[in-house]
N, C-alpha and C positions, 0 to 999 in steps of 0.2 A: 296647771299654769293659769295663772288670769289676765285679763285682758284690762287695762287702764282705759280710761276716757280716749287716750287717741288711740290707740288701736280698734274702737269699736268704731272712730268716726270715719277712718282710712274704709274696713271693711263694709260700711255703709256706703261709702263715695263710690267704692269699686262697684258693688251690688246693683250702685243706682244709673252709675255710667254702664253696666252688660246691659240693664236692663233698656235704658235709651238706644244703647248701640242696637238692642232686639228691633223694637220700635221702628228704629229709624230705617233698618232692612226691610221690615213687612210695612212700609207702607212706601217705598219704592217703587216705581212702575216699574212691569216685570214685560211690557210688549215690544215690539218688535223698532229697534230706530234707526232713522235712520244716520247714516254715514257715509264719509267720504271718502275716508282709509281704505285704504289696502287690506290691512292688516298683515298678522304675522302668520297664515295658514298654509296649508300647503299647493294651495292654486294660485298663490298672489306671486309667486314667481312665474307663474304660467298669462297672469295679467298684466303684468310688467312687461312680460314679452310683446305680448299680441298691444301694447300700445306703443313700446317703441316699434313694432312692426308698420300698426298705422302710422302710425309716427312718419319712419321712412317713406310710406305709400304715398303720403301727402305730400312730402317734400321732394318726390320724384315725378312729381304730376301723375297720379298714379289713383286718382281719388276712387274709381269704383272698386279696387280693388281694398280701398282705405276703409270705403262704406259697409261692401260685408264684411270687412275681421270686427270694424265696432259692431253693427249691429247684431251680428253673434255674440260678440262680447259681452254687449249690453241687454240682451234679450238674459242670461244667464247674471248680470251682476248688474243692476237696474242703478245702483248707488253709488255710482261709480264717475263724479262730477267731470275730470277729466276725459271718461268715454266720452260723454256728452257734449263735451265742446270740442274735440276733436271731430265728431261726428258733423256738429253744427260747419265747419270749416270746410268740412269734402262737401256739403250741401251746397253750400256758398259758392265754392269754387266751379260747381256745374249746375249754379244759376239756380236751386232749387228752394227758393227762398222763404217757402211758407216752411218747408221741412226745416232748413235752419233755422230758423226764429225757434221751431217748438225744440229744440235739442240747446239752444243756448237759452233760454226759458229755463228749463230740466237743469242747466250748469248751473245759472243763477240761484236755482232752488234748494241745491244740491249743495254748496260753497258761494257763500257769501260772501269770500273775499275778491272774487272774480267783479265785484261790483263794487267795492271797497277799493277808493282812488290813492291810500294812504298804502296801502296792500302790495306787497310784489306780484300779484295774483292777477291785478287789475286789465282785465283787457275790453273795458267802457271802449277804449281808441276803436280798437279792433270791431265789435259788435257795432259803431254807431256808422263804420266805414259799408257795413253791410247793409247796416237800415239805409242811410243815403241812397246809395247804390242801386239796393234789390228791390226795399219797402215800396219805391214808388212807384215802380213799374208792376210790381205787385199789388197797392191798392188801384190804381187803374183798370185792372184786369180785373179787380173785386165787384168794383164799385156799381159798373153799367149790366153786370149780372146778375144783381139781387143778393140775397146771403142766405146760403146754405150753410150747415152744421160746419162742414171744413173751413168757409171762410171768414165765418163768424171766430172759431177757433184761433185762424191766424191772425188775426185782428185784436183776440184777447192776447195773444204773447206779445206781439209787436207793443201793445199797451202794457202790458207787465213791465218788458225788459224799460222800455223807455224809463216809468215809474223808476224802477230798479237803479236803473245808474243814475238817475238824478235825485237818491235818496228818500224817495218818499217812501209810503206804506206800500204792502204787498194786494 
């Protein structure tokens, strides 16, 4: 059998598209990303659970009990943006405000749309009611004591999230 001009130009096209398709797989990053899913594994019904768990903890006034299922949760699934602003919310509610800033920081990092006003995701309302609220009584308590490593810390997220919901860089 012989092969005419288009047959050999199809078998070339094929050839040179595997051969790109190779290419374009090895030069792929192959490390670790992050993410916000869930996914489809066999623990993510077991994470589903333990946040509607918090879930309810929080909506029952029930925050310390809300505090450790996230941070067990989150100590085992660190990518997990919704832990974290959950988290950030039982902090809030028992006044712990440097801890919430750094857990809604982690949401912000984690899902961008949480800061995103076009977003169904958006809870800018929610974080700025916290900053008013918590932030000031917390730099007060920073301020007239000098800055140590933790409130240096909280003073960088407080200024992230701000940056954060009013669109600027990270």
């Amino acid at each position: 059998m012989q092969y005419d001009w288009f047959d050999r130009a199809v078998w070339i096209s094929a050839a040179i598209l595997l051969g790109a398709a190779g290419f374009y797989g090895a030069v792929q990053p192959s490390g670790p990303r992050r993410t916000t899913s869930i996914g489809g594994s066999a623990s993510a019904a077991r994470i589903c659970a333990d946040l509607a768990g918090a879930r309810a903890s929080l909506d029952a006034g029930k925050g310390p009990q809300a505090i450790e299922r996230l941070t067990t949760l989150i100590s085992s699934n660190p990518d997990i943006a919704e832990a974290h602003l959950l988290l950030a919310r039982a902090y809030a509610g028992q006044q712990r405000y440097p801890a919430a800033l750094k857990e809604y920081r982690a949401a912000l990092e984690l899902d961008a749309e949480y800061a995103d006003k076009s977003s169904d995701k958006f809870i800018g309302h929610t974080i700025k009611k916290v900053m008013q609220g918590g932030w000031a009584p917390c730099e007060i308590t920073i301020a007239p004591f000098g800055m140590d490593a933790q409130k240096a810390a909280s003073m960088e997220d407080a200024q992230f999230i701000q940056r954060k919901l009013a669109g600027g860089c990270e």
